[in-house]
C-alpha positions in Angstrom: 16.5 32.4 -53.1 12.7 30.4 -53.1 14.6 27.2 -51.9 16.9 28.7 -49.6 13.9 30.7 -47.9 12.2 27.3 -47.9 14.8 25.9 -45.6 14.8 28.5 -43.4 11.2 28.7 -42.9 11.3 24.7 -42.4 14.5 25.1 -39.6 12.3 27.8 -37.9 9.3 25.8 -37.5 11.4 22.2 -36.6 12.8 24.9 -33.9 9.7 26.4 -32.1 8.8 23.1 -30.7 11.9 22.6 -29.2 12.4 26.5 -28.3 8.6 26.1 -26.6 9.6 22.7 -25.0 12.7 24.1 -23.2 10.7 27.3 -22.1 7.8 25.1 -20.2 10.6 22.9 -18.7 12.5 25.5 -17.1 9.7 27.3 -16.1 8.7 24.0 -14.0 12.0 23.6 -12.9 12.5 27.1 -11.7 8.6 27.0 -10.3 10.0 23.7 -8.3 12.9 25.6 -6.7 11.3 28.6 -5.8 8.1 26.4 -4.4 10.0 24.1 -2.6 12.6 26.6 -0.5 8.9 28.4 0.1 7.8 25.2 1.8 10.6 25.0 3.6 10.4 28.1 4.6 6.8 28.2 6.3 7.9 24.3 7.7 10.9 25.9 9.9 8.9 29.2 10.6 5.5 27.5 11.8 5.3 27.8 15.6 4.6 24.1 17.3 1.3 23.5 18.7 0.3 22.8 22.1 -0.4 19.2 24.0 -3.8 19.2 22.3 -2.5 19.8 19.3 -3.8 23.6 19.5 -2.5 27.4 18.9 -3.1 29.3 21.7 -4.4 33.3 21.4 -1.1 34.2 22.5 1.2 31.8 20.7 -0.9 34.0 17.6 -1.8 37.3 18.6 2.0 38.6 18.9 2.5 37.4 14.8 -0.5 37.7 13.2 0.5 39.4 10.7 2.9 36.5 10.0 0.8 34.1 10.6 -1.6 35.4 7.7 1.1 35.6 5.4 2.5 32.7 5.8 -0.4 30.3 5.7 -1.8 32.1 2.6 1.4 32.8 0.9 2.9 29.8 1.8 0.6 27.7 1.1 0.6 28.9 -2.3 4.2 27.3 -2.4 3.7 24.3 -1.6 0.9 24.5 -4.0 3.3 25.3 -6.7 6.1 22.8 -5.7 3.2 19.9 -5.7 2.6 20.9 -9.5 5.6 21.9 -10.4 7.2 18.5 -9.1 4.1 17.1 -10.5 5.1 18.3 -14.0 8.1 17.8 -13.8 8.0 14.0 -13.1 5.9 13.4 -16.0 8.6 15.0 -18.3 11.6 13.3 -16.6 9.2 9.8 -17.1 7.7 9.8 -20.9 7.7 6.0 -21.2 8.3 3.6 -18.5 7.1 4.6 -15.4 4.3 7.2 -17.5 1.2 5.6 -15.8 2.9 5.8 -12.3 3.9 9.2 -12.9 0.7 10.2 -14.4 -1.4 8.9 -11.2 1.1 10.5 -8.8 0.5 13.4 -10.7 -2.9 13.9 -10.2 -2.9 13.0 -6.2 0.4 15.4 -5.6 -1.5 18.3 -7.5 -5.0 17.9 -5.5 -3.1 17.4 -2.5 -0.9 20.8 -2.7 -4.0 22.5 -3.5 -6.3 20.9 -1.0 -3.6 21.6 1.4 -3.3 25.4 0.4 -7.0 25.7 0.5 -6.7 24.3 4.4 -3.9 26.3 5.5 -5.4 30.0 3.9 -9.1 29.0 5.9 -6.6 28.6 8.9 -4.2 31.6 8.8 -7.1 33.9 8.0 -9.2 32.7 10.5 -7.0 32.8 13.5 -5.5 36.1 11.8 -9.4 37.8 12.3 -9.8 36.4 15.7 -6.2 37.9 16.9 -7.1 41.3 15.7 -8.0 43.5 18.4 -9.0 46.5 16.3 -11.8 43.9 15.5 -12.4 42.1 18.4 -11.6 42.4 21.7 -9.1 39.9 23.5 -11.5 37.5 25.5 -13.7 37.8 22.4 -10.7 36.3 20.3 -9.4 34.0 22.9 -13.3 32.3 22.8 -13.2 32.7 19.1 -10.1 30.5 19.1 -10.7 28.1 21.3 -13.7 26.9 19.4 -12.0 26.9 16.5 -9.4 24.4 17.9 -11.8 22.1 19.6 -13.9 22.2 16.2 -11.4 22.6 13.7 -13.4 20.7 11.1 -14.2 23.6 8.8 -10.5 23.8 7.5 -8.8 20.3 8.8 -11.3 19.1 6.2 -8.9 20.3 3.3 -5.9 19.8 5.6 -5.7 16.2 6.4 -7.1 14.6 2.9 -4.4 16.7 1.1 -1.8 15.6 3.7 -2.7 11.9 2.8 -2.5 13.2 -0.7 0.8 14.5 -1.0 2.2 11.5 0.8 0.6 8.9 -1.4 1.4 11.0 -4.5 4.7 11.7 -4.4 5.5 7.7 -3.3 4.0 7.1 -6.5 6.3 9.8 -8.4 8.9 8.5 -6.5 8.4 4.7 -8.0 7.9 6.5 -11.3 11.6 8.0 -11.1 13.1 4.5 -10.1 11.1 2.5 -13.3 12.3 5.0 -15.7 16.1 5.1 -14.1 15.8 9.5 -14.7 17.1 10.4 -11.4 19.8 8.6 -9.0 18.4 5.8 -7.1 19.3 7.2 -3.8 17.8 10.3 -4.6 14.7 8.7 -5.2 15.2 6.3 -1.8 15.9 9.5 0.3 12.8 11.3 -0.9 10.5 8.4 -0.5 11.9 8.0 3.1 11.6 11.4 4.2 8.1 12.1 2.3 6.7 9.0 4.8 8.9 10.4 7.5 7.8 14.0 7.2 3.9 12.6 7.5 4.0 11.5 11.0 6.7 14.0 12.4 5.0 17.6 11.7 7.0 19.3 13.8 9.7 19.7 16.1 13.8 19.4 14.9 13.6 16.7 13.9 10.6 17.4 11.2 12.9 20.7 10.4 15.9 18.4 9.7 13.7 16.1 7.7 11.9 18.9 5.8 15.5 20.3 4.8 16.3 16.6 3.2 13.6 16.5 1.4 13.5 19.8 0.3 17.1 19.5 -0.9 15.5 16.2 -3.0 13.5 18.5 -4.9 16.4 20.8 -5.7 17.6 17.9 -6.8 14.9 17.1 -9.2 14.4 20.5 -9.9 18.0 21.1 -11.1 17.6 17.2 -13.0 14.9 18.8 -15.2 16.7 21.8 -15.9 19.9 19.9 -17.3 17.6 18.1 -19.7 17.2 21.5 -21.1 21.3 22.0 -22.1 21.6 18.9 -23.9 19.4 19.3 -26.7 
């Protein structure tokens, strides 16, 4: 009875490890899905700006409501799909590639964040000064317009965690193809269309990019899970 309890406890605790290990894992993978159609999401729902770049009071003022939500909420997506792919890069790329995939790491996950932080000071702004019960609409329209001629206070986080999450996930990307964990083209395609999706914010084509490359993170996303059902 003493030895055959003794296995048991042993199998148990050889077990918990593994049990723990495939828990984390699919929580990343599943936090990769659910961030990345999020992304997408707010990409294909974000109306285009103007000429000078700007959002006009009554491009706005009609979806406010929207507009909040998506820039906070959203952004809190693509957050969690820069740390989630983050993550799960570094699992798919324990050896060769680790240092790659450790630096790509660190610059996708400040990048998301940085990003979020930008979009939230954006939505909530323009949100408060398209609110009539606050302010009235001249006041909001003025309101606006200096914010999009001095945009600094929240492009600040914007544009360094743009760079960011184009540099990091080139370097997650080179981490995959070293390590040989995900299909070359796979790896190609979301390289191209990270680089791609940089310099074309908007428009159908960026929607038709932002699809591709959020299909490349389903990709990923449903890579790491299958390491999960072969242990």
């Amino acid at each position: 009875m003493s030895l055959t309890a003794d296995i048991s406890a042993g199998t148990a605790r050889e077990s918990t490890p593994v049990d723990s290990r495939r828990a984390r894992t699919r929580v990343t993978a599943v936090a990769l899905m659910v961030g990345s159609l999020v992304t997408a999401g707010l990409t294909a729902w974000h109306p285009e700006p103007d000429s000078h770049d700007h959002f006009a009071y009554d491009v706005v003022e009609p979806i406010r409501t929207e507009w909040w939500a998506w820039h906070v909420f959203g952004g809190i997506g693509m957050a969690a799909a820069a740390v989630a792919a983050s993550l799960a890069v570094c699992v798919l790329v324990p050896r060769r590639g680790a240092m790659l995939a450790t630096t790509g790491a660190v610059l996708t996950s400040l990048g998301g964040l940085a990003f979020a932080a930008g979009l939230a000071a954006e939505g909530v702004l323009f949100a408060y000064a398209t609110d009539t019960d606050a302010l009235s609409a001249e006041a909001g329209r003025e309101l606006m317009h200096h914010a999009n001629e001095n945009p600094e206070l929240y492009v600040a986080a914007i544009i360094p965690g743009a760079i960011l999450l184009t540099l990091g996930p080139l370097l997650l990307a080179g981490a995959l193809w070293r390590a040989g964990s995900a299909p070359r083209w796979l790896v190609v395609v979301w390289a191209v269309t990270n680089i791609v999706g940089f310099v074309t914010p908007f428009g159908l084509a960026a929607t038709v990019i932002n699809l591709t490359f959020t299909a490349m993170l389903l990709g990923i996303a449903a890579i790491l899970w299958r390491t999960t059902t072969n242990h």
